[in-house]
Structures are given as C-alpha cells and as structure tokens.
DOLUMBA-610720 format. One record per residue: x, y, z of N, C-alpha, C in turn; residue in three letters. Coordinates in steps of 0.2 Angstrom, whole numbers, plus 5000, padded with zeros to 4 digits. Layout:
REM residues N
XYZXYZXYZALA ...
This chain:
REM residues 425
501249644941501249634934500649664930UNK 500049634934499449674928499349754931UNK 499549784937499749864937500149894930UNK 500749854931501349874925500849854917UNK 500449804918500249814908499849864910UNK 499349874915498749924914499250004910UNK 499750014917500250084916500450084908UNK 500550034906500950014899500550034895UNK 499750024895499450024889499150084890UNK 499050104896498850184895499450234893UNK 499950224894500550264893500750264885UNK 500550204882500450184873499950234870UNK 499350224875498750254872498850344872UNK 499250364877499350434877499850454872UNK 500350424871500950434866500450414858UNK 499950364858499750354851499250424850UNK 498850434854498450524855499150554853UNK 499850584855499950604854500250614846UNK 500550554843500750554838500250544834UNK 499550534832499150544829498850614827UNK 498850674832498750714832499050754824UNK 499750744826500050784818499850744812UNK 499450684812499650644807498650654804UNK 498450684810497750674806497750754804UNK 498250794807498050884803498550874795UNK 498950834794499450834789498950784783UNK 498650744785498150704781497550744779UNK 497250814784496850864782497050914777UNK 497650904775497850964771497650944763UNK 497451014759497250964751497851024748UNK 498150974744498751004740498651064739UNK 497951064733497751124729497651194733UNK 497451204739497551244745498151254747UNK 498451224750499251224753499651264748UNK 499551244739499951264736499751354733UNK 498951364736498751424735499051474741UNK 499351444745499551454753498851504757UNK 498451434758497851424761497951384766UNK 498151384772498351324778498051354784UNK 497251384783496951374790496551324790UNK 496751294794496451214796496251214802UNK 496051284805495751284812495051274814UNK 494551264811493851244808493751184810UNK 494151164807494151074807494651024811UNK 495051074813495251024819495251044827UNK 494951094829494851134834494851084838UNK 494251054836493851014843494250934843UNK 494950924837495150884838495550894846UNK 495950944843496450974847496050954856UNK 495451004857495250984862494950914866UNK 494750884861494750804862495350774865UNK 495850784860496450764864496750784870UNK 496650874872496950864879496450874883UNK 495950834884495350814889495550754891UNK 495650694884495850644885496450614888UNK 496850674885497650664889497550694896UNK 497450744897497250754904497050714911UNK 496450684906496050624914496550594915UNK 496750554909497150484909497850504917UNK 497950574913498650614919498550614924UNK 497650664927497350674933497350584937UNK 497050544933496750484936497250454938UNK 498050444935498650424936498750444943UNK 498650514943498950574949498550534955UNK 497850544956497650524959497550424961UNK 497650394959497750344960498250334966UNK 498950374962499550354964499750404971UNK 499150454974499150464979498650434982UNK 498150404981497850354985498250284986UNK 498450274983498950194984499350234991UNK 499850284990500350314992500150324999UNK 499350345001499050345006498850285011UNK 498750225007498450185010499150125009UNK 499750135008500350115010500650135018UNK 500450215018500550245023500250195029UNK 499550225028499150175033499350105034UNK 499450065032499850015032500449995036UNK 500850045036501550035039501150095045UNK 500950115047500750155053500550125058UNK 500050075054499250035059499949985064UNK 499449985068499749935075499549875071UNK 500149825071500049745070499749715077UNK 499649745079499649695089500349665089UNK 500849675087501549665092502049705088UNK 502449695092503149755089503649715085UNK 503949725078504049675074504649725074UNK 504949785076505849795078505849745080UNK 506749705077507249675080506949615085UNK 506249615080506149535081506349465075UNK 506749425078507149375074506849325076UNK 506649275072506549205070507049165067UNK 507249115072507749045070507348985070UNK 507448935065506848885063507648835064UNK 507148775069507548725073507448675065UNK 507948675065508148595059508148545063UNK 508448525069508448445071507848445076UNK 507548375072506948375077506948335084UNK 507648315086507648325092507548375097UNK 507748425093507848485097507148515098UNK 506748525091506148535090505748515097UNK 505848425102505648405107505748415113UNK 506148475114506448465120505948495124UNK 505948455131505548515136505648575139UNK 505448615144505748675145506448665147UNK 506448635153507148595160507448595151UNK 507548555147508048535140508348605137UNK 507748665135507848695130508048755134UNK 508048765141508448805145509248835143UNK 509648775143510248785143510148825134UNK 509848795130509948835123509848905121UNK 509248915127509148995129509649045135UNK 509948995137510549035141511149045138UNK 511149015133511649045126511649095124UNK 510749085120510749125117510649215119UNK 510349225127510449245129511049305131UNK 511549245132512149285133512649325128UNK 511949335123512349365117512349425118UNK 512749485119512449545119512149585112UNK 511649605114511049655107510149585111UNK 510549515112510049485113509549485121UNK 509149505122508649555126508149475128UNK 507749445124507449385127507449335123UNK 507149285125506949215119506449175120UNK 506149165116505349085117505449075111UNK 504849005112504748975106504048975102UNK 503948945098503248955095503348895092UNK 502548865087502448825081502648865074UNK 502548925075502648985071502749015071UNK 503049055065503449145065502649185067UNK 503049245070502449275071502249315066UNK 502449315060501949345057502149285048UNK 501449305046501349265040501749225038UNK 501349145045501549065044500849045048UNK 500449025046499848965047500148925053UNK 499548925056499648895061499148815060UNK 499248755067498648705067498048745069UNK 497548705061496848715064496448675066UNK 495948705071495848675080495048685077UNK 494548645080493748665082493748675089UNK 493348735090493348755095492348755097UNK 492248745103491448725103491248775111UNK 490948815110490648855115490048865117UNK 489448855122488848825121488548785115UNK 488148825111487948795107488348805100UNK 489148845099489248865094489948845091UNK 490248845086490848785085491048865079UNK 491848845081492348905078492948845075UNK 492948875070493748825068494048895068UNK 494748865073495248905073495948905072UNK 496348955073497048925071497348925078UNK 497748845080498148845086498948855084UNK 499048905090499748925089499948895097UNK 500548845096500848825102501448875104UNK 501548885111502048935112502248925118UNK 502948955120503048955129502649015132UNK 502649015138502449055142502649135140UNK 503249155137503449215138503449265129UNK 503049195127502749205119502549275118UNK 501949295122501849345121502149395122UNK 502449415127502949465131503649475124UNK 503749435121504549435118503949475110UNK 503749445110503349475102503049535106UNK 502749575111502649625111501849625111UNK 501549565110500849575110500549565115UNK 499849625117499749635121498849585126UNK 498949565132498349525134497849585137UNK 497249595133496549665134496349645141UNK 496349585143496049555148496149495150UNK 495849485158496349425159497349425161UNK 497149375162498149385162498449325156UNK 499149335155499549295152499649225154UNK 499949195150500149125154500949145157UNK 500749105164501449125169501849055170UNK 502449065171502849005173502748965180UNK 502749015184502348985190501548945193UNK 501548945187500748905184500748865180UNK 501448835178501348825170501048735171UNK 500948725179500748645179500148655179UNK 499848705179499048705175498948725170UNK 499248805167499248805161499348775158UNK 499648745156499948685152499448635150UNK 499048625152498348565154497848585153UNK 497748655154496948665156496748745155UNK 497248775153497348855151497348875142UNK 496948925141497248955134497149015132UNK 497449075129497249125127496949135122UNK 496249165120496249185112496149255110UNK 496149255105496249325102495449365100UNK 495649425101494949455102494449425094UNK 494749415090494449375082493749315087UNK 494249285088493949225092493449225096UNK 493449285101492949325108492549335103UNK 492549375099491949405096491649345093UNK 491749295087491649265084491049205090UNK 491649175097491149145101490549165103UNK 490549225103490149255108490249285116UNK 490849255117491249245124491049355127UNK 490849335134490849435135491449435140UNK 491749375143492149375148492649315148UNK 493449325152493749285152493349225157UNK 493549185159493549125164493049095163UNK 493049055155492449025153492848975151UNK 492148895150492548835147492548825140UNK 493048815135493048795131493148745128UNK 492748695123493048655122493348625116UNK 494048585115494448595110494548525106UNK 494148525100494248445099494848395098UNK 494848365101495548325098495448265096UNK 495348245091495148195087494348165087UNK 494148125091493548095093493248115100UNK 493648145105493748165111493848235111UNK 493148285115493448355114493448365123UNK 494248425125494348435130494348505132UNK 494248505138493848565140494448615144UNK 494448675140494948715143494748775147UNK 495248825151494848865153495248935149UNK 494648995147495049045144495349075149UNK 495949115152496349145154496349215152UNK 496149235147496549305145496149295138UNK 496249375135496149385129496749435124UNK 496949415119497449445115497349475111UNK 497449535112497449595106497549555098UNK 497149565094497249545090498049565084UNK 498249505081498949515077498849505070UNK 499049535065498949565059499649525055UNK 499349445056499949405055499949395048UNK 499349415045499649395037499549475032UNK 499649485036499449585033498649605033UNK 498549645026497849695027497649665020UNK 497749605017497449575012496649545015UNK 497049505020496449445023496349445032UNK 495849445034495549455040495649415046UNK 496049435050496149425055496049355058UNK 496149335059496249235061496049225067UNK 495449195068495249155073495749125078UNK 496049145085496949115085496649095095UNK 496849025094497349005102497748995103UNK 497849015109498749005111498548965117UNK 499048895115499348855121499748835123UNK 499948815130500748805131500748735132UNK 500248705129500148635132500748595131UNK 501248555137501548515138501648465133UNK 501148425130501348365125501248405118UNK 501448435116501448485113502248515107UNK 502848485113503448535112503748515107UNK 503648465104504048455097503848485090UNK 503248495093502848565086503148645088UNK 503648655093503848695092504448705089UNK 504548725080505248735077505248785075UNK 505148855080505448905081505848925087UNK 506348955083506649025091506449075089UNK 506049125093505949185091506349235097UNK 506949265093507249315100507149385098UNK 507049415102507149495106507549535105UNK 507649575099508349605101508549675103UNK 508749685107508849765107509549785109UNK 509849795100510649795098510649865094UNK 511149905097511349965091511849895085UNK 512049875088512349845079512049785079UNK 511649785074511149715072511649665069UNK 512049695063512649635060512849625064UNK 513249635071513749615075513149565078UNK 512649595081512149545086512149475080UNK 511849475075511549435070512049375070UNK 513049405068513549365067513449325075UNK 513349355077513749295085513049255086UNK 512449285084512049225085512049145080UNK 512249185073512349135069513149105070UNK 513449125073514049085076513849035082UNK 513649065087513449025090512848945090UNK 512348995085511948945083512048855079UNK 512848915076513248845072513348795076UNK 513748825082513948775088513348725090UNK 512948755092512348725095512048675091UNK 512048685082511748645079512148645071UNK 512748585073513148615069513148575063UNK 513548585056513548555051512748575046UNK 512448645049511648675047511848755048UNK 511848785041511748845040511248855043UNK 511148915051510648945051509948985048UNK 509448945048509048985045508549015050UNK 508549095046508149155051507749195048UNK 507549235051507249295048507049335055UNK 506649395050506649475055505949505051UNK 505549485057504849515056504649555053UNK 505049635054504849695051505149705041UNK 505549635040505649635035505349575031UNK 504949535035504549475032503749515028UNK 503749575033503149615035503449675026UNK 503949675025504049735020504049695014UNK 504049635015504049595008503349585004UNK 502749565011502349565010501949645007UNK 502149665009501949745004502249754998UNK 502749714998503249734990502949744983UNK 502449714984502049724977501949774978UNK 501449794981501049864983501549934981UNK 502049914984502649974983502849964976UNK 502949914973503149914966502549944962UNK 501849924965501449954959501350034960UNK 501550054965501450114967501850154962UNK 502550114964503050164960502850154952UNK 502650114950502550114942501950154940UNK 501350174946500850224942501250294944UNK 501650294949501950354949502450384944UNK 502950324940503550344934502950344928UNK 502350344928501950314920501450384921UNK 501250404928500950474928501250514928UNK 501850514928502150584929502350584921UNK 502450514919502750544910502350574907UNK 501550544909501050554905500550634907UNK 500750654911500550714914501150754910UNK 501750754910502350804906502450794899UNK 502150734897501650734888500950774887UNK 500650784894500150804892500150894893UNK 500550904897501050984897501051014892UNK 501550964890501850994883501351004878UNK 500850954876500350954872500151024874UNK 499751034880499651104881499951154879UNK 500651154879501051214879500851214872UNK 501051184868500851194861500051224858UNK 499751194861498951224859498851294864UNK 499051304870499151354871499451404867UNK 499951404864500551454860499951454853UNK 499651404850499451404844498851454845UNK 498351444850497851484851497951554854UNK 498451564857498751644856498851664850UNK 499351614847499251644839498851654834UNK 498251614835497851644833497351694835UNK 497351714840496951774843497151824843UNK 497851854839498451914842498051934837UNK 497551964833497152024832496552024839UNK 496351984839495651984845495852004851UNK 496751974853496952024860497052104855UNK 497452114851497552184851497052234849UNK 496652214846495852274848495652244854UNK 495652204856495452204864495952284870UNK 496452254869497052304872497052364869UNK 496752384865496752454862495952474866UNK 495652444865495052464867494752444875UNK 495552454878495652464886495552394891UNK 495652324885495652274892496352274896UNK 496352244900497152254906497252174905UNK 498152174906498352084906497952044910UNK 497652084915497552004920496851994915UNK 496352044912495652024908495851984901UNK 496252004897496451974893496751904894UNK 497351884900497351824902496951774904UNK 496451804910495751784910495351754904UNK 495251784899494951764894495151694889UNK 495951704889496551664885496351584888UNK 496351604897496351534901495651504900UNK 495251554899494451514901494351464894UNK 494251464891494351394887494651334888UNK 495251344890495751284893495651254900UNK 495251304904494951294910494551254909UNK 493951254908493351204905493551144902UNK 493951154899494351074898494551044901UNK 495051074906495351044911495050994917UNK 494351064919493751044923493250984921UNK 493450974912493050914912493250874913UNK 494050854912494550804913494650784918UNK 494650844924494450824930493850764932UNK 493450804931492750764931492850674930UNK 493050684924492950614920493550584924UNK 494350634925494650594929494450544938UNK 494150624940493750584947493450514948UNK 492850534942492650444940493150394941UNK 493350394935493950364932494450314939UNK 494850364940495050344947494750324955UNK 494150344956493950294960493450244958UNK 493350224954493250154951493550114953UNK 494350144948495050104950495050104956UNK 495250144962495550124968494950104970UNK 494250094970493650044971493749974971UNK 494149964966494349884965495049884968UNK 495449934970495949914972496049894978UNK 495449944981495449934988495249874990UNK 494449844987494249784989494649724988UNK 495449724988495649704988496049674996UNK 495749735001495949735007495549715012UNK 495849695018495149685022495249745025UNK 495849775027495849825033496249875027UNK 495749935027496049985025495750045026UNK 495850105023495750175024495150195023UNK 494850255024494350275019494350315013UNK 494150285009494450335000494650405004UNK 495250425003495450485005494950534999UNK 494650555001494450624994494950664994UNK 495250695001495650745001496050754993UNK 496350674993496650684988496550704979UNK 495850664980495550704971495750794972UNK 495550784977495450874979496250914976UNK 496450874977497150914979497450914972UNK 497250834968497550824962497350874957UNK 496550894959496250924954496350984954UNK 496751014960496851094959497351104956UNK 497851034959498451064956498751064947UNK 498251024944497851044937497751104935UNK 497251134938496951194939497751254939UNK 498151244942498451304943498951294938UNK 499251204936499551214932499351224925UNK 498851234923498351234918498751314915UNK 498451374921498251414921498951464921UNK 499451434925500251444925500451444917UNK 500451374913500651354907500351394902UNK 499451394902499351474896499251544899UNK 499251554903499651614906500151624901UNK 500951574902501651584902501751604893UNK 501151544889501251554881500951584879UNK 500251604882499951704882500151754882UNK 500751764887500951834887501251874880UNK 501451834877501951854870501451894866UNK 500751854865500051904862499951934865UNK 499851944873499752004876500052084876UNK 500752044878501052094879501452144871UNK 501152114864501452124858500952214857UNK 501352244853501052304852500652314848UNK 499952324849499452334845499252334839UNK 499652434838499752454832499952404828UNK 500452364830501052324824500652284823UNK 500352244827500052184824499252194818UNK 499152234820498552274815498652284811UNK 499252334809499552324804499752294801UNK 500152244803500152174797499652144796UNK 499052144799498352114797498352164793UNK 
C-alpha cells in the first residue's frame, strides 16, 4: 500500500507538470500582443519547457530502474536455495489431539494409509510446517556461551521428506532412535556458528525448566530460509525426543504426482476417514513460500504500470518539444543545408540539446533510485548486490529513445526545401 501511494503521487505529480505546462504558456500571453499577432513566447518559456522534461524524465528513468531492481532481486529470491525442496511438499495439521500423541508403533498405521496413496512418495511429522511457523524456543548453553533457540520436534525422516540437507555428521536414524531420542540433536549451521561449535560430537546443554540436560550434537543442518529473505535465519534444533510426540500436529507428506488435484482429492478423502466429521486442513510449501513474496510482486507490478505510464507521458511531452523546436529552427537548418551540412550533422545538432537533458535526468535519476532501492533493500536480510547493470541499461535505453523520438520529429525540417523555406521568411 505505501508503494501504491508513493506510485500515485508521483504519477499525479507528472500528470500535474504536464497540465500545467499549457496553463502557464496561456497565462504568459498579453492580449495587446496576441491581438498585434505577436505569439513568440519562446524567450520565456524555453527553460520552462526544459525544466519539465528533465523532471518528467528522472521521475520515468527512476521508475524504470527501480522497477528492474525489484524485478531482479524477486528473481534472486525465487532462485536462492531455501535448504529444502518446497515441490509437492504438503502439510496436513492434526485436529485431534489424541492423534497429535500418538507414538511412532500408533501413528504407523496412519502413515501406511497415507502412503498407499498414489502421487504420495513419503510422510513425518513435525511441531511445525517447514516453512514460516515458529517453532519452541529453547536456551541452549555451550562452554561458557548461551543461544536461545528455536526447537523443532520431528521424526527421524523429517529431514529426508523436506529434502533438507545434513553438511556433516549424520541424520537421526530409526535404528538408533533409542538413543536419539534421549540424548541426540541436530542444529542448524545459524546455530554452529553462533556457538562456536567447529565439530559435530560435542555436548550440549538444553534447558528445561530449572534442570538443563545434556545432549549430544549428531550432525549439522544446512541452513532453511523458513521465514524468507525479510529476517535472518533462526538459530534451529531438531529433536526426535520421545516425550515430545503430542507437540507434533503436523503431517508433512512428499509428493511426486503428475496430477496433483487427483493426489490432493484421495488424500483429503482419506484423510476424512481417518479423522472424520473435520475438513482437512493443508497447505503446499511452494505456495505458503509465493504468498510471502506477494507483496513484493504487487509492488513490483505497480511501479512497473505507473512507470511505463509515466515514461509514455513523458514521450509524448517529448514529441511535442521536439516538433516545436524543429519548427522553430527551419530557417537555421535551411541555411545550414544550403551551406553544405548533411542529415546525419543537422540531426546531430537538433539531438544535442535534448541529449543534455536527458543526460541530466539520468544523473538525477540514478541518485534518485538508489536511495530508493537503498531503503528498499534494507528491508532484507538476504539479498542481491544493487545490480548497477541495470541503471546502465535504463539509462541508455533513454539515450536511444531520446534520439530515435527527435530524430523522427526532426526530419520534416530537415528534409523540407531550403529555397522554400527562405523564402517565406
């Protein structure tokens, strides 16, 4: 919303520059002149004229280039590795909280269901969807140093089904789960760093109320970009501890289905069964993950609908001062052309004043827009490096349309016939 008022009130302001423009050459007219048919008002509003397309110009460029820097650091965004694979990853959230309790031996038969779905590939469970839901926060004490962290409870095959990867160390396995379970944990490289840890198979200790108990690290987990690229990466454990399983009221399953509505329908059928008289409630990672960008893409498309109008106002302006300073130089090209200049010199000459405006517009727009995307950015914790590429690219493509558009309202003076024009002077 405050992208959409900024867009608004610049896109006002250009529209107000332009309708102002006739209103202050009509208010410089003095009767008693106009009625003598004396209407060169070129003296005094020259430098109006060019005030306005320098300032309609940045406003255009700056638009321009914003709206390819946002464009570019969306990209970046949907490209970066999350640390898991959010394909045809689905989350189902347990309503009954018996179900929520069950142990593995209990919640076996519910994954042997759901398993025999076809499109459905694997299933665990978690305290949490894997991507932006908070998890419990845990103090964690390391020699002399203490981390509050976030605990995520999970089964053993948590990470395997989310797709996220352990740099070192191993996973927790099922054929250990009677000591994982009790005395095992994973953390995330946020957290390695944060303790100081250099290596797996160190003791950790985890507070639990008044009593802190000592666990050992296992493995380290590539870091997961669970709340996006607003805020920094979460100090995270994972444990599969035992007295633990009623805090898990998620299903997270696996899917790898050519038809997702058919997969989707028989889970939600079945799921009916399982737990009946409760609309299933679900979700899909890669679309939890597109929501959280939804702003970003909203605002992207509004400086690009509000640039491009304001860039094709500012055209047109062009067009028109262009045509208008042709017409007034169609003596100064025809002794020019008589006394041997060629179209490209004449053309040359017509551009070069429009050029220097353009060029400064540039200028002012470069500032201009990286201020803005200055503050746009620090809005991120993980992001790009200011593409300059792109000022570059906005700023020529200015440059050539500058020179295309008086060029095209040029020719008419150029190519008119000397003698004529002379003569009617």
């Amino acid at each position: 919303s405050l992208v959409l008022g900024q867009a608004l009130l610049i896109l006002l302001g250009v529209i107000a520059m332009a309708g102002a423009y006739p209103a202050f050459v009509l208010a410089g007219f003095r009767p008693v002149k106009v009625l003598k048919g004396n209407f060169n008002t070129a003296k005094h509003i020259g430098s109006l004229r060019k005030v306005l397309v320098v300032c309609q110009f940045t406003i255009a460029i700056a638009l321009v280039i914003s709206f390819m820097v946002m464009l570019s650091q969306l990209e970046f965004m949907r490209n970066k590795d999350l640390g898991l694979n959010k394909s045809q990853l689905m989350t189902l959230d347990i309503g009954n909280f018996k179900m929520r309790n069950l142990n593995p031996a209990a919640f076996q038969s519910i994954k042997d269901r759901l398993l025999a779905i076809n499109g459905v590939e694997d299933v665990t469970r978690a305290t949490e969807e894997p991507i932006n839901d908070s998890g419990f926060s845990n103090d964690l004490s390391f020699a002399d140093k203490k981390l509050s962290v976030e605990s995520r409870f999970v089964d053993v095959n948590y990470l395997k089904v989310i797709g996220a990867k352990v740099v070192e160390g191993r996973d927790f396995s099922s054929n250990l789960f009677a000591t994982d379970s009790v005395q095992s944990i994973l953390l995330n490289e946020t957290a390695f760093a944060k303790l100081g840890l250099t290596n797996v198979n160190q003791q950790i200790g985890i507070n639990h109320g008044d009593d802190i108990k000592q666990f050992n690290v296992i493995g380290k987990v590539k870091d997961i970009q669970a709340y996006g690229f607003e805020q920094e990466v979460v100090p995270t454990v994972y444990l599969v501890a035992d007295y633990q399983f009623h805090w898990r009221r998620n299903i997270i399953l696996r899917l790898n289905s050519e038809n997702i509505a058919t997969t989707k329908s028989d889970i939600k059928k079945t799921w009916m069964e399982i737990e009946p008289g409760r609309d299933p409630i679900y979700s899909f990672a890669d679309e939890t993950f597109q929501k959280m960008n939804k702003a970003y893409e909203t605002s992207n498309k509004v400086i690009f609908y509000f640039g491009s109008l304001t860039l094709i106002i500012s055209v047109f302006g062009l067009i028109g001062f262009a045509a208008y300073s042709a017409e007034i130089r169609t003596k100064e090209v025809a002794l020019r052309r008589i006394l041997g200049a060629t179209t490209a010199n004449l053309l040359k000459m017509l551009n070069k004043d429009f050029l220097w405006l353009v060029i400064v517009a540039n200028l002012l727009a470069d500032v201009l827009a990286y201020v803005y995307m200055s503050k746009w950015f620090a809005g991120f914790a993980y992001r790009m490096p200011m593409p300059f590429d792109m000022f570059l690219i906005a700023n020529l493509s200015i440059v050539v349309i500058t020179i295309l558009t008086v060029s095209w309202q040029s020719l008419r003076a150029v190519n008119s016939n000397p003698a004529r024009v002379l003569k009617a002077e």
